[in-house]
C-alpha atoms as one frame of an Amber mdcrd trajectory, in Angstrom:
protein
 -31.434  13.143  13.231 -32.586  16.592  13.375 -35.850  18.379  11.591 -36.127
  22.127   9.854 -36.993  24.723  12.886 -40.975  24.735  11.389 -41.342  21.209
  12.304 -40.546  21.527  15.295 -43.191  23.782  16.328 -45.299  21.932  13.644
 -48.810  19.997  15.511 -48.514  16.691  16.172 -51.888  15.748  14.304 -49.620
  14.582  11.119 -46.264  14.684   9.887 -44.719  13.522   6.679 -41.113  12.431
   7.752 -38.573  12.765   4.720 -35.385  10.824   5.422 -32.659  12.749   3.497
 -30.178  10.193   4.667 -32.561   7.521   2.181 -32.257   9.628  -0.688 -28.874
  10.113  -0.691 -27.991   6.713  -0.537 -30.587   6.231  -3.091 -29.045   8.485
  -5.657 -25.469   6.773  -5.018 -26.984   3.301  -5.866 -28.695   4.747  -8.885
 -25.517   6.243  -9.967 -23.907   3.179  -9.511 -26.872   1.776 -12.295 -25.243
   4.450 -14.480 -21.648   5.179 -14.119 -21.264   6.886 -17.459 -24.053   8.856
 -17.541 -24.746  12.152 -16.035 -27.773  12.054 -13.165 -30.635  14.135 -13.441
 -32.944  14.221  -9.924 -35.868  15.120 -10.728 -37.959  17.193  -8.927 -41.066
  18.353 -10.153 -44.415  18.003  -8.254 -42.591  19.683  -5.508 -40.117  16.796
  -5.242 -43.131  14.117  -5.655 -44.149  15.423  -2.585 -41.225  14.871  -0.328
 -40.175  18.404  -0.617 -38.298  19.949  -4.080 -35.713  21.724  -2.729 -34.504
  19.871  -0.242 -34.921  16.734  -2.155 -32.530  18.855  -4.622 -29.757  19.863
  -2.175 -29.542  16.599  -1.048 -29.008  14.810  -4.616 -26.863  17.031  -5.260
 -24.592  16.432  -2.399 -24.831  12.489  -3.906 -23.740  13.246  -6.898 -26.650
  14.747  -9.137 -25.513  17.713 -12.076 -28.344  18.489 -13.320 -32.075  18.933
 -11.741 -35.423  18.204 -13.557 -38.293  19.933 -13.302 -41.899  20.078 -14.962
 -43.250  23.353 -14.751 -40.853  27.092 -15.440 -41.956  28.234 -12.133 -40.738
  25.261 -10.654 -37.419  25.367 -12.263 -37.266  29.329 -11.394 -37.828  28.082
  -7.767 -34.877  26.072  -7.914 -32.490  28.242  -9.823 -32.917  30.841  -7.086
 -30.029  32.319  -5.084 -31.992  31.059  -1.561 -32.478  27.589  -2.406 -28.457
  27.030  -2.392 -28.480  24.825  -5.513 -24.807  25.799  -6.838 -25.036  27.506
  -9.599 -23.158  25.258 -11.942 -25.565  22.553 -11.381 -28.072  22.844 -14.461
 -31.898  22.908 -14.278 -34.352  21.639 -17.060 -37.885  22.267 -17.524 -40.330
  20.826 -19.753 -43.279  21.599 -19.951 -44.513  25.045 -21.157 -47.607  27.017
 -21.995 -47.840  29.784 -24.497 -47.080  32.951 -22.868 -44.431  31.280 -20.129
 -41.950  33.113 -18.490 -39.202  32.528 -21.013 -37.036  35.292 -20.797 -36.942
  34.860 -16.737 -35.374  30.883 -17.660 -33.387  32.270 -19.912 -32.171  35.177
 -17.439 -31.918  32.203 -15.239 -29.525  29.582 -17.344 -32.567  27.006 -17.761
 -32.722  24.269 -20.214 -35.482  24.854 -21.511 -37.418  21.989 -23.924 -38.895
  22.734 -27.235 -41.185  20.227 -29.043 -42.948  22.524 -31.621 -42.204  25.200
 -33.678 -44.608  27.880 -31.841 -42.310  27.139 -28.343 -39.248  28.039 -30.491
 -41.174  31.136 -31.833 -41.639  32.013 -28.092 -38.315  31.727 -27.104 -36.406
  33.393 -29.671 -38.084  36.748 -29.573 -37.736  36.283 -25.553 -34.265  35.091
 -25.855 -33.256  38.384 -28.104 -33.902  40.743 -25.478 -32.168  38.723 -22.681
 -28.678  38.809 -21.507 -27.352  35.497 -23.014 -28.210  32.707 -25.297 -30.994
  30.494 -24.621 -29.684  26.935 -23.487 -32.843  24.952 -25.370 -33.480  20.597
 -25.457 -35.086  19.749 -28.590 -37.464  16.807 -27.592 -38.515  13.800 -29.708
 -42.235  12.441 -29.701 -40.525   8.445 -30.113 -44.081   6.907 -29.404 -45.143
   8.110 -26.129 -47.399  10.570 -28.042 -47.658  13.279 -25.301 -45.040  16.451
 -25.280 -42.164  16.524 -28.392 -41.528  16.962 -32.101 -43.056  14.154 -34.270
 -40.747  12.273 -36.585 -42.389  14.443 -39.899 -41.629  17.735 -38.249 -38.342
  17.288 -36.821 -36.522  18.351 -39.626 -38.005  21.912 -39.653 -37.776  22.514
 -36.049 -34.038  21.278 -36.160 -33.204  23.630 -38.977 -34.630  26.556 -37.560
 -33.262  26.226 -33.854 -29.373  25.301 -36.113 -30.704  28.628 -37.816 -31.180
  30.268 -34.552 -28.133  29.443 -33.098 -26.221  30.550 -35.703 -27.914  33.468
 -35.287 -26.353  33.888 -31.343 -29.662  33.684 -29.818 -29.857  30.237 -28.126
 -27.324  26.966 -27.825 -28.974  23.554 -28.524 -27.869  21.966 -25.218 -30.060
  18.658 -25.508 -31.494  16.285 -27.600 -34.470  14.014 -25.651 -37.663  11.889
 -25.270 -39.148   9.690 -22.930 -40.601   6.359 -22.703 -44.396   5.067 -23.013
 -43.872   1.707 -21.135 -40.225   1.127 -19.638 -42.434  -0.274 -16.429 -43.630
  -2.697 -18.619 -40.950  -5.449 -19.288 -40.410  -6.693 -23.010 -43.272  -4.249
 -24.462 -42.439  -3.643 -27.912 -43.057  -0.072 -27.887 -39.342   0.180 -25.937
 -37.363  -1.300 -28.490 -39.559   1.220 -31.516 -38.869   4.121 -29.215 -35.089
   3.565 -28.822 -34.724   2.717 -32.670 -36.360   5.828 -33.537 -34.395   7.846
 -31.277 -31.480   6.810 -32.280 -32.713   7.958 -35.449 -33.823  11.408 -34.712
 -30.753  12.304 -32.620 -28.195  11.302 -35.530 -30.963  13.191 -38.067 -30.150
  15.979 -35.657 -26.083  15.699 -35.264 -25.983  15.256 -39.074 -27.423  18.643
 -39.548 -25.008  20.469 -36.931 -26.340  19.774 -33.579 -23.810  19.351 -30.490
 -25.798  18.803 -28.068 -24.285  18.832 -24.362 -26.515  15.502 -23.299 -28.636
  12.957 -25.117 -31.324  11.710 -22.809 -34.507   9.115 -22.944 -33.997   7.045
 -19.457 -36.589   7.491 -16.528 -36.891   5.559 -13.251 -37.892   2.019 -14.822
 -34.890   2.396 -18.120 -32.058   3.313 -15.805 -33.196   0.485 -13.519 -33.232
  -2.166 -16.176 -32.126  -0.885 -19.856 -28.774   0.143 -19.502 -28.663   0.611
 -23.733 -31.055   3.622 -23.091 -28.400   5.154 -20.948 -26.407   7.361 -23.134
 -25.123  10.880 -21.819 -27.640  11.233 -18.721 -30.653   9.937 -17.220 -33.724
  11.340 -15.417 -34.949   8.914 -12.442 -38.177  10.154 -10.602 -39.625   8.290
  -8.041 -36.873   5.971  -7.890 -34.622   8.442  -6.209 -37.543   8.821  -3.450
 -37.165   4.748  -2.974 -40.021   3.788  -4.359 -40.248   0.976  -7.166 -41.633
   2.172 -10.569 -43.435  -1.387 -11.210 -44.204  -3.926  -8.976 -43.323  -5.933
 -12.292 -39.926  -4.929 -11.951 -39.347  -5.508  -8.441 -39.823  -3.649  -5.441
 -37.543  -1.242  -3.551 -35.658  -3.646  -1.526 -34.675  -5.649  -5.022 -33.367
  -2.429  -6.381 -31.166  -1.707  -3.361 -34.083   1.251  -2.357 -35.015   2.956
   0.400 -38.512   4.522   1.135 -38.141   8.335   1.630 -41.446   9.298   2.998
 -42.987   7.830   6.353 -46.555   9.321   6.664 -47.916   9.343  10.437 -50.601
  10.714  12.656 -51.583  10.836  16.636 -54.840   9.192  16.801 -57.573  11.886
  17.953 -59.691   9.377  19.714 -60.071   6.203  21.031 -63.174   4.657  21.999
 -65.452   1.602  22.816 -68.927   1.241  20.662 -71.425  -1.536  20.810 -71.568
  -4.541  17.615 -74.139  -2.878  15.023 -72.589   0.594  15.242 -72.275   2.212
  11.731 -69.086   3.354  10.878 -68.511   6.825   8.933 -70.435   8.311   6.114
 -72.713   5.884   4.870 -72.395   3.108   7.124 -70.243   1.029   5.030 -68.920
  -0.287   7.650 -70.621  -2.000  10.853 -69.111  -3.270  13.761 -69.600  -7.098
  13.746 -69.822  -7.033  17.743 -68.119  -4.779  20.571 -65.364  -3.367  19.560
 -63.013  -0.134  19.807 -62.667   2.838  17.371 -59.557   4.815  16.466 -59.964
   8.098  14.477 -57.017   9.059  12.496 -57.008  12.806  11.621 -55.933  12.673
   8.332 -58.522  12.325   5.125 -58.638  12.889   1.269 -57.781  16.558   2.281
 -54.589  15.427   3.407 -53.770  13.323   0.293 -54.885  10.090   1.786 -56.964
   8.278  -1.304 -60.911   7.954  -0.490 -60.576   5.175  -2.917 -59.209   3.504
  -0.666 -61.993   3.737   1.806 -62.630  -0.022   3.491 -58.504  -1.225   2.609
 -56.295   1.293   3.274 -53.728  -0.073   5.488 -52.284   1.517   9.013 -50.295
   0.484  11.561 -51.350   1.281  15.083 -49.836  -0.359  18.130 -48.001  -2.333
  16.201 -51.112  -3.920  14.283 -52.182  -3.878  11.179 -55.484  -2.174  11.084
 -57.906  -0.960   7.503 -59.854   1.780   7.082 -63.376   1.210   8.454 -65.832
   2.616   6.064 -65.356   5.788   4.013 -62.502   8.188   4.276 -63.878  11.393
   4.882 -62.168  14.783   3.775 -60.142  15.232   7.113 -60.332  11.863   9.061
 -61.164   8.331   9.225 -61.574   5.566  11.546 -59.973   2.160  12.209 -61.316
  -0.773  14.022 -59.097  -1.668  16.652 -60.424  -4.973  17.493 -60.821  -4.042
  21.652 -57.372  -2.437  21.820 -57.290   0.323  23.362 -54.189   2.269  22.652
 -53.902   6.023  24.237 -55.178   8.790  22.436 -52.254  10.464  20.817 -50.522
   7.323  19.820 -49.200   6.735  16.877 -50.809   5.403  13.597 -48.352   4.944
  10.555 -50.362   4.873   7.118 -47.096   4.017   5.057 -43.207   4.115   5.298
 -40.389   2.192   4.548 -41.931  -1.095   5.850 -39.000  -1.341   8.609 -41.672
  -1.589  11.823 -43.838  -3.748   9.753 -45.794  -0.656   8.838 -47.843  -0.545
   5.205 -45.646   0.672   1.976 -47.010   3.366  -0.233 -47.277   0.409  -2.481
 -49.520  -0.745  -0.200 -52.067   2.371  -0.403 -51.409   1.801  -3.834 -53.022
  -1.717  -4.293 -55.741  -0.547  -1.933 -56.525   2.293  -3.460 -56.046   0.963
  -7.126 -53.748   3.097  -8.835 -49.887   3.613  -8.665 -47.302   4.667  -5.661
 -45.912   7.673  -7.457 -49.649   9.300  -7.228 -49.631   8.152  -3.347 -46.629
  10.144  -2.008 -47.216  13.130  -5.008 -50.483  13.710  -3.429 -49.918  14.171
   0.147 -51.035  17.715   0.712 -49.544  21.038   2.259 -51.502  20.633   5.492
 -49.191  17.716   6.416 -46.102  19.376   7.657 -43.162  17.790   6.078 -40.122
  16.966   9.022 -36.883  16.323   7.163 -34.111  14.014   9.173 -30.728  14.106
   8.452 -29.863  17.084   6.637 -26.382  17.869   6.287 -25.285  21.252   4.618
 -24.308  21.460   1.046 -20.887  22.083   0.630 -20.282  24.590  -2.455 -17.424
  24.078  -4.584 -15.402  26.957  -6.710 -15.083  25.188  -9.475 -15.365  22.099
 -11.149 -18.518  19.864 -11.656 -20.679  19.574  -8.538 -21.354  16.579  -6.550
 -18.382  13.787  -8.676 -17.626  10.616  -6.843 -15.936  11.119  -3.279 -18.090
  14.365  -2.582 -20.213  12.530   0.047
């Protein structure tokens, strides 16, 4: 295994390990989910926190075509010559602002979505003064009720990007949408939201529209709705090895590894009498004589204060909880009269192979879900990727078939 040269030299306070090994073998089993569909990695949220580009590389040597991405600055990232994404692999962003960089995508050879006529208005007058057509994704509000074209206004905005296309200034590449509650099994939104994209996509096709890909499944479809398959899908945090839903089942039932391992070197260790208070507040109390391990990592760091009194971390190889409130750049653990050496090693969540906490874990104590526990983990926690293997380019052809890794 071998970490990027920063790492190295990174301090030992924390370190987010990011096994590139686990996603790789994570985006061959979802592939396997989806043989006839293109695969999408997304990305965005600097690669939910793992690491975007190298998250991307590494897909892509598994097999991923195309790579998602929220924000235009985030796709621009990606399309650049240094981050050694082939250039025939595409990029898609979503989610734009008026005023964007639209011209730069379109320099760039980004999908770009549209949901709403002023977005097309945008991109056209960009897209006229750039060196090639636009590649544009219309997307389809089906339900979710967040970004995309509502079923009353599709119509115009399909006629005027057929009318723009005509025109030479942009390609209609993609026709999408994306679910309101795939994680949940047997809601009845799913089956609406399919119907009506059906419905909006052959509105579309019937008018004129080609479109490259059609495109609705995230992390939870692919996983378990192989009817929302059709030309590609977009899985998230699955690729990272985490389970969308505990309702669905959890990593290990989807054939998932964990990605991240978050650790830290504890900062202190020492012995305090029973009645001691315990971090701000004093929510916490030693019942009797005890020990104290600080952990130098807080809500700064990522780690949820609402998970202050639960959070779960492995030290010595014991399960220990937060004792009393996380603070913004440490908290303390209760090690029962242990007394491990300062600087050993306290794991707050990984893939559960030592007996260490999940991220699911944080999750439940923190109440909320494990995509927002790894996305959060903040830029003062050095990232230390293992098993990076170099990307091999190819002259032509797709990038990353079957057999490539």
């Amino acid at each position: 295994m071998n970490e990027t040269a920063t790492a190295r030299t990174a301090p030992l306070r924390a370190r987010a390990e990011i096994d590139l090994a686990a996603l790789r073998a994570n985006v061959r089993t979802l592939r396997e989910k989806a043989p006839g569909a293109a695969f999408m990695a997304v990305v965005k949220a600097d690669g939910y926190g793992h690491g975007a580009i190298p998250c991307a590389r590494a897909a892509v040597a598994a097999g991923a075509t195309w790579i998602g991405t929220a924000t235009p600055e985030e796709a621009l990232a990606i399309r650049a010559p240094k981050s050694g994404i082939p250039a025939d692999v595409r990029v898609m962003c979503w989610l734009w602002t008026p005023g964007g960089p639209w011209r730069e995508a379109v320099e760039a050879g980004v999908d770009i979505s549209v949901s709403g006529m002023w977005a097309l208005r945008e991109l056209t007058d960009a897209a006229r003064g750039a060196s090639r057509p636009a590649r544009v994704q219309l997307k389809a509000d089906t339900g979710l009720g967040r970004n995309g074209c509502q079923p009353a206004d599709w119509p115009e905005l399909v006629a005027a990007a057929l009318d723009a296309e005509r025109a030479g200034v942009l390609t209609v590449t993609g026709l999408w949408s994306h679910f309101a509650c795939a994680d949940e099994p047997g809601h009845p939104s799913i089956a609406a939201q399919l119907t009506r994209f059906r419905e909006m996509t052959a509105y579309a096709e019937a008018q004129g529209v080609r479109p490259e890909v059609r495109h609705i499944a995230n992390s939870p479809a692919m996983l378990t709705l192989p009817e929302t398959h059709f030309d590609l899908v977009r899985p998230g945090i699955a690729m990272y090895g985490v389970s969308p839903s505990p309702e669905l089942g959890t990593s290990a039932d989807f054939g998932l590894r964990p990605v991240m391992t978050l650790s830290a070197s504890l900062a202190l260790v020492k012995q305090v009498p029973g009645g001691h208070g315990v971090s701000y507040g004093h929510h916490y109390v030693t019942p009797g004589e005890t020990t104290l391990g600080l952990v130098p990592l807080g809500y700064g760091d990522g780690v949820p204060r609402h998970a202050s009194g639960a959070g779960p971390v492995l030290v010595d190889g014991k399960w220990r909880t937060a004792a009393g409130r996380i603070a913004m750049d440490q908290f303390v653990v209760d090690l029962g009269g242990d007394e491990p050496a300062p600087g050993a090693e306290a794991v707050l969540f990984g893939p559960g192979d030592r007996g260490e906490p999940t991220a699911e874990d944080w999750a439940q104590a923190a109440g909320t879900i494990a995509y927002e526990i790894v996305t959060r983990i903040g830029s003062r926690v050095p990232r230390v990727y293992l098993n990076e293997e170099p990307l091999v380019q190819v002259s032509e052809g797709p990038v990353g078939q079957p057999g490539d890794e």
